[in-house]
C-alpha positions in Angstrom: 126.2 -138.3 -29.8 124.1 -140.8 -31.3 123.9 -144.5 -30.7 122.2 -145.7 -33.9 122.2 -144.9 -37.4 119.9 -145.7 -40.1 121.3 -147.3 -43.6 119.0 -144.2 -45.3 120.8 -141.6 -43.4 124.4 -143.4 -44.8 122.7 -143.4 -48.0 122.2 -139.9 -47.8 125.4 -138.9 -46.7 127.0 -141.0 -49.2 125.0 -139.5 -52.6 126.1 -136.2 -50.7 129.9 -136.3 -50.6 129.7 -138.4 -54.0 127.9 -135.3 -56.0 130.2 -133.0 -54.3 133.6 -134.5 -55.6 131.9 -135.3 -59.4 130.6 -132.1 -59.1 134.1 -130.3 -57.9 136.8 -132.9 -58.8 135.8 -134.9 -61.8 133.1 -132.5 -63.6 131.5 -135.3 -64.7 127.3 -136.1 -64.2 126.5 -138.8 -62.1 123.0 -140.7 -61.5 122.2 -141.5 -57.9 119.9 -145.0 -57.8 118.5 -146.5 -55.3 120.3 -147.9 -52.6 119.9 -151.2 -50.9 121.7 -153.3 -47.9 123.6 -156.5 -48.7 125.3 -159.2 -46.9 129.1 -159.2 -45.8 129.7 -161.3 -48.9 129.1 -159.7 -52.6 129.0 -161.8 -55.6 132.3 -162.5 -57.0 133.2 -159.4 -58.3 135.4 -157.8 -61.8 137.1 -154.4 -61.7 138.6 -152.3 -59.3 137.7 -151.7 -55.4 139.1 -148.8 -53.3 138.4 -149.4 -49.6 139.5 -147.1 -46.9 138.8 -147.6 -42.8 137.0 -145.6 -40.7 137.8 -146.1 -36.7 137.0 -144.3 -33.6 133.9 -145.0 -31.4 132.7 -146.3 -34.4 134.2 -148.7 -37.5 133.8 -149.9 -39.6 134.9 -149.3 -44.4 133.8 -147.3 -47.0 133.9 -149.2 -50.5 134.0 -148.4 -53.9 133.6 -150.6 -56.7 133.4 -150.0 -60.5 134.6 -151.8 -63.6 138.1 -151.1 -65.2 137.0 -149.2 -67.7 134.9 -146.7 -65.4 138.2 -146.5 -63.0 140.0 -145.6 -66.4 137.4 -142.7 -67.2 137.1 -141.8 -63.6 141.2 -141.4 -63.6 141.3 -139.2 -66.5 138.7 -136.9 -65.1 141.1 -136.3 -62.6 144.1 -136.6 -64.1 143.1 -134.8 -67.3 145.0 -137.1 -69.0 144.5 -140.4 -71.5 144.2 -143.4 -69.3 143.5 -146.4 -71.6 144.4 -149.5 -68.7 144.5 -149.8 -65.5 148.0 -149.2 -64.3 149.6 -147.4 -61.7 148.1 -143.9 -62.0 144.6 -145.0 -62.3 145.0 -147.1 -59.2 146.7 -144.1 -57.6 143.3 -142.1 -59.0 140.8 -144.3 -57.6 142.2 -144.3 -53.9 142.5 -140.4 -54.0 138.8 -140.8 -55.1 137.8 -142.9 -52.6 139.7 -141.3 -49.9 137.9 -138.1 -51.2 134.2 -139.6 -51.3 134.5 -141.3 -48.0 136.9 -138.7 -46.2 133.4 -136.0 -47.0 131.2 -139.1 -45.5 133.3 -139.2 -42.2 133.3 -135.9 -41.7 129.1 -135.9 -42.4 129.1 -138.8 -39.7 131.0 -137.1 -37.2 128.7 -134.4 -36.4 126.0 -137.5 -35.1 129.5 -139.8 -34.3 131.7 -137.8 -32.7 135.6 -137.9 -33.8 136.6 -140.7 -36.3 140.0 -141.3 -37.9 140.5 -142.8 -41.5 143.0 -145.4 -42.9 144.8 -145.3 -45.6 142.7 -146.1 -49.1 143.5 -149.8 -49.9 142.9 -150.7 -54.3 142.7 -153.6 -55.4 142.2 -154.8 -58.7 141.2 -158.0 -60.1 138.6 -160.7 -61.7 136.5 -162.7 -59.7 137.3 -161.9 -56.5 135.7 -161.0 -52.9 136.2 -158.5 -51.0 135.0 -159.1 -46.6 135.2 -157.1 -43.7 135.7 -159.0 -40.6 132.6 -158.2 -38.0 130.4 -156.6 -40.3 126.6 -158.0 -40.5 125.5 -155.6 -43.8 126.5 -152.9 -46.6 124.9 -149.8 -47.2 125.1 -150.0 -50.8 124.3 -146.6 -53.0 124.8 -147.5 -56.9 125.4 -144.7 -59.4 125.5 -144.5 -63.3 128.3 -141.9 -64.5 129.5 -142.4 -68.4 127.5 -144.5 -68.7 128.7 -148.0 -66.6 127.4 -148.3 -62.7 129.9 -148.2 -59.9 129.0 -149.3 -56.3 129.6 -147.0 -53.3 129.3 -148.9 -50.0 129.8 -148.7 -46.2 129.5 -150.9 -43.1 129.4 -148.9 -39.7 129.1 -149.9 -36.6 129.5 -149.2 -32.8 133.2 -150.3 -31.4 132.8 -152.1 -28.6 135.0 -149.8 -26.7 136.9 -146.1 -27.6 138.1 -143.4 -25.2 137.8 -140.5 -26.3 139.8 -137.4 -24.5 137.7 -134.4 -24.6 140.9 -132.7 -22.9 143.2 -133.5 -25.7 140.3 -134.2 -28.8 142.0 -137.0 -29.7 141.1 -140.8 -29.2 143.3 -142.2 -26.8 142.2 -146.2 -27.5 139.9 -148.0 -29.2 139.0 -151.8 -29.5 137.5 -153.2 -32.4 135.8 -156.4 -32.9 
């Protein structure tokens, strides 16, 4: 397994699993463009954010963030039904998305990882607000255009400082984070 892992490989990975669920899931086009690294702290932020964990013998979140209206459009591509506000079923929408998008990136990660676990997909949705993540230095941070507004897909990754990993029972048996 490997110890490192470049932000452009993420970024790969990431425009990967993203096409795959528009593609599959939403039918709905979708411009990859070019991705970046950013501090821990974003600017204050409007919209929706979907974040789900990743853990194992490495940690770290997989982020996305997109304007109510795009979380509305996004939820009635999957939903095939009117969605007009953000309410219960678009929120609903965007962490099935999320856990989607990011569930195809941690499987692409384990094969250079090794086994990884995910949480359950967090939404929150707001104006002005920040989102951290506690021990994270930067964001691999792959934007996309799709009907026309951008949405932000993100991840910090990093090694845990300790797992154990039972090849006998392919299961993690502990891991410390931070």
């Amino acid at each position: 397994m490997t110890t490192s892992l470049a932000s452009h490989d993420i970024a790969e990975m990431i425009r990967g699993a993203t096409s795959e669920v528009f593609q599959t899931m939403l039918n709905l086009s979708l411009e990859s463009l070019p991705s970046h690294e950013e501090p821990d702290l974003p600017e204050p932020f409007d919209g929706v954010v979907s974040m789900v964990g990743i853990g194992g013998t490495w940690i770290g979140t997989g982020r996305i963030s997109s304007p109510p209206e795009l979380a509305c459009k996004l939820a009635e591509a999957m939903l095939l039904t009117p969605c007009s506000a953000i309410n219960a079923e678009v929120l609903d929408a965007s962490a099935e998305i999320a856990n989607m998008i990011i569930g195809n990136v941690k499987t692409m990660l384990e094969e250079k990882l090794g086994p990884l676990a995910l949480s359950v997909p967090t939404v929150i949705f707001g104006r002005n607000y920040r989102t951290h993540c506690s021990g994270m230095d930067n964001w691999t941070v792959v934007p996309f255009r799709t009907e026309g507004m951008k949405m932000d897909i993100s991840f910090c990754l990093k090694p845990a400082r300790s797992a154990v990993y039972s090849h006998a029972n392919h299961r993690l048996e502990t891991v410390h984070s931070f």
